[in-house]
C-alpha positions as CSV (number, residue, x, y, z in Angstrom):
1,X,0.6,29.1,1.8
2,X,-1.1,26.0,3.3
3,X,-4.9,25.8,2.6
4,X,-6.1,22.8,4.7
5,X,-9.8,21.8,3.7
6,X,-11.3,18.6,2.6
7,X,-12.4,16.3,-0.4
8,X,-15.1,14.1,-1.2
9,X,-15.6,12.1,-4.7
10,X,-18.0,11.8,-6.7
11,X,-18.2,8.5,-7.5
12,X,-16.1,5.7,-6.4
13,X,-13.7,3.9,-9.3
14,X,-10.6,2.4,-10.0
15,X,-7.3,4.7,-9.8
16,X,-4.3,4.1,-11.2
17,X,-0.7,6.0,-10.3
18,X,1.7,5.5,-13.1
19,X,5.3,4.2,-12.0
20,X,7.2,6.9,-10.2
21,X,10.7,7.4,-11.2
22,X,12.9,9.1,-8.7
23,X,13.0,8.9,-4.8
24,X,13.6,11.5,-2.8
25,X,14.4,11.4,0.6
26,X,14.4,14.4,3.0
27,X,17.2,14.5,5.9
28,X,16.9,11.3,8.1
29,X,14.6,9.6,5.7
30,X,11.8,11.5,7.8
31,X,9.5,12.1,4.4
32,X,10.0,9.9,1.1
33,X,8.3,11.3,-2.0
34,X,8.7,9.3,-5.0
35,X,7.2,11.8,-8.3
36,X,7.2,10.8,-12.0
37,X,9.7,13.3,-14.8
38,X,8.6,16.6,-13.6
39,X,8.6,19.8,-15.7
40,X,7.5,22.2,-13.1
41,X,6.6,22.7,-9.9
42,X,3.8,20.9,-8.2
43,X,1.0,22.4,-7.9
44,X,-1.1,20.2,-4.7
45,X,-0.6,18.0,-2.2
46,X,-3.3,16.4,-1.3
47,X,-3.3,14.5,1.7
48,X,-5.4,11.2,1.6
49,X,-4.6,9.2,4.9
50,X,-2.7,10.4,8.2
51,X,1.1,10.8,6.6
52,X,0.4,10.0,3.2
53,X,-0.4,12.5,0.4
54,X,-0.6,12.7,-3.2
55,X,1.1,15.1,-5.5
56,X,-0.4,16.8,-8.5
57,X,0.7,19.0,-11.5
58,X,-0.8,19.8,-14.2
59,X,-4.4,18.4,-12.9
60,X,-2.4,14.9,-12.8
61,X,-1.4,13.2,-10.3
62,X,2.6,12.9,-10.5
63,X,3.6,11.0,-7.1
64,X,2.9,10.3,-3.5
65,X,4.8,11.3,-0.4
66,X,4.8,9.9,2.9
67,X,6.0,11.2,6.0
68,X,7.4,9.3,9.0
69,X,7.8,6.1,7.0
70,X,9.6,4.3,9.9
71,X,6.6,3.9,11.7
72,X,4.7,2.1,8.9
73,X,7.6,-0.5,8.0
74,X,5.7,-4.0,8.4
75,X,6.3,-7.4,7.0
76,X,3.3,-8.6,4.1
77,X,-0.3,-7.3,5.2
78,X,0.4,-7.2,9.2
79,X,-0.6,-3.3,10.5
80,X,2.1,-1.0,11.3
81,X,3.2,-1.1,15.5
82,X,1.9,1.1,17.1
83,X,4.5,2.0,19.3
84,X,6.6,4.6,18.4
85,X,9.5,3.6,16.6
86,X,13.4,3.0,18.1
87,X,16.2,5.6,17.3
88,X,18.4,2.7,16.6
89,X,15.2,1.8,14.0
90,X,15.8,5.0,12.6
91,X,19.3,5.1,11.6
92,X,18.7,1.2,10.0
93,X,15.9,2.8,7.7
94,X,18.4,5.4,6.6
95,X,21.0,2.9,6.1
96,X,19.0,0.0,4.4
97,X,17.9,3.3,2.0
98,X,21.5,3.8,1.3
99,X,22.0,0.0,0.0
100,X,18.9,0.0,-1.8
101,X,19.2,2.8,-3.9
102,X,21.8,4.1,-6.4
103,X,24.8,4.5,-6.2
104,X,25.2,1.8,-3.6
105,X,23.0,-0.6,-5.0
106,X,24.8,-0.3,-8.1
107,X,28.0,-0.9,-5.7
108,X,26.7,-4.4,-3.9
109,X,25.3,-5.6,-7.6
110,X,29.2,-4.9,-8.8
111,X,30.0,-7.0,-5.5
112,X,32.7,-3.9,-4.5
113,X,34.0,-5.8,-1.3
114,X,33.6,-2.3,0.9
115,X,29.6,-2.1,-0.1
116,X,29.4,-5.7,0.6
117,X,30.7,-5.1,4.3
118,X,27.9,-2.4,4.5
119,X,25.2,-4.6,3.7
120,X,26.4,-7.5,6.1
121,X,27.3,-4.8,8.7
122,X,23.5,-3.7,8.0
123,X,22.6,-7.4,8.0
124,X,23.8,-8.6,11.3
125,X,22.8,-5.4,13.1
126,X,19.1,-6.2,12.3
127,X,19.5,-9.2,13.1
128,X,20.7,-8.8,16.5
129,X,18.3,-5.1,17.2
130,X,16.8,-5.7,20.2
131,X,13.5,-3.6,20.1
132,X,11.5,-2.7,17.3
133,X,11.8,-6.7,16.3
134,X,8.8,-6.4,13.7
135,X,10.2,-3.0,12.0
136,X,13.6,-4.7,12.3
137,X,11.9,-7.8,10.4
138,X,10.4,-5.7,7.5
139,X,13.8,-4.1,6.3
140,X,15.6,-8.0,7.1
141,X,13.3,-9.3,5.0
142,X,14.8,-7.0,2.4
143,X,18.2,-6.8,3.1
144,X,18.5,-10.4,3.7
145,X,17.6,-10.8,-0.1
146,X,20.3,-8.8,-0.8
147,X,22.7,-10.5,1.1
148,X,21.8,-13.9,-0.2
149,X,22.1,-12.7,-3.9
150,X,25.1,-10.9,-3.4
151,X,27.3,-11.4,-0.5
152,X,27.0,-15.0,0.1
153,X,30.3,-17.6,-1.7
């Protein structure tokens, strides 16, 4: 059952999310929800922005989740395009996901020469993507790292 309704605090103070330990990715990277060690299920979602919500069991909060998360990929502070992000953006995300998380990023760290000629097949095709240039940028600016530490010499 959905309840949709609305909270307001108290008081205003700091908050603090401890460091989420698994990723999970729902088909075509279309919502990522990172959550800490559960031992149940969870027991709200609470949703504090457009696409973003936070995840509580136990009266704690255990992790976040965000949906759409193409469309907020941005280099440093700069906001998010609005424009609605490229198919071609889409399938990047999913792959640069792939590299960056185990077991392929335990792969390229191993330098296994077929994970290396994903990540410089990734590489090169965000250089060369044609629209989307600042989404493109966000995950190059990642990947390239990867690249540089790994596939290079």
């Amino acid at each position: 059952m959905r309840l949709t309704s609305g909270l307001r605090a108290d008081e205003a103070r700091d908050f603090r999310l401890e460091v989420t330990t698994e990723l999970c990715r729902a088909p075509g990277d279309t919502v990522l929800t990172c959550l800490r060690d559960l031992d149940g299920p969870l027991e709200a979602r609470i949703g504090i922005a457009p696409d973003v919500a936070l995840l509580v069991q136990h009266g704690t909060v255990v992790g976040w989740s965000l949906t759409d998360p193409v469309r907020y990929l941005t280099t440093a502070f700069a906001a998010p395009d609005p424009a609605p992000p490229a198919p071609a953006t889409r399938l990047l995300l999913t792959e640069s996901l792939d590299l960056i998380t185990t077991p392929l990023l335990d792969e390229v760290k191993d330098r296994a020469p077929t994970a290396l000629d994903r990540l410089r097949a990734l590489d090169q095709a965000l250089r060369t993507q044609r629209e989307d240039h600042h989404r493109a940028d966000a995950l190059l600016s990642l990947i390239g790292s990867l690249v540089e530490d790994y596939a290079n010499g």
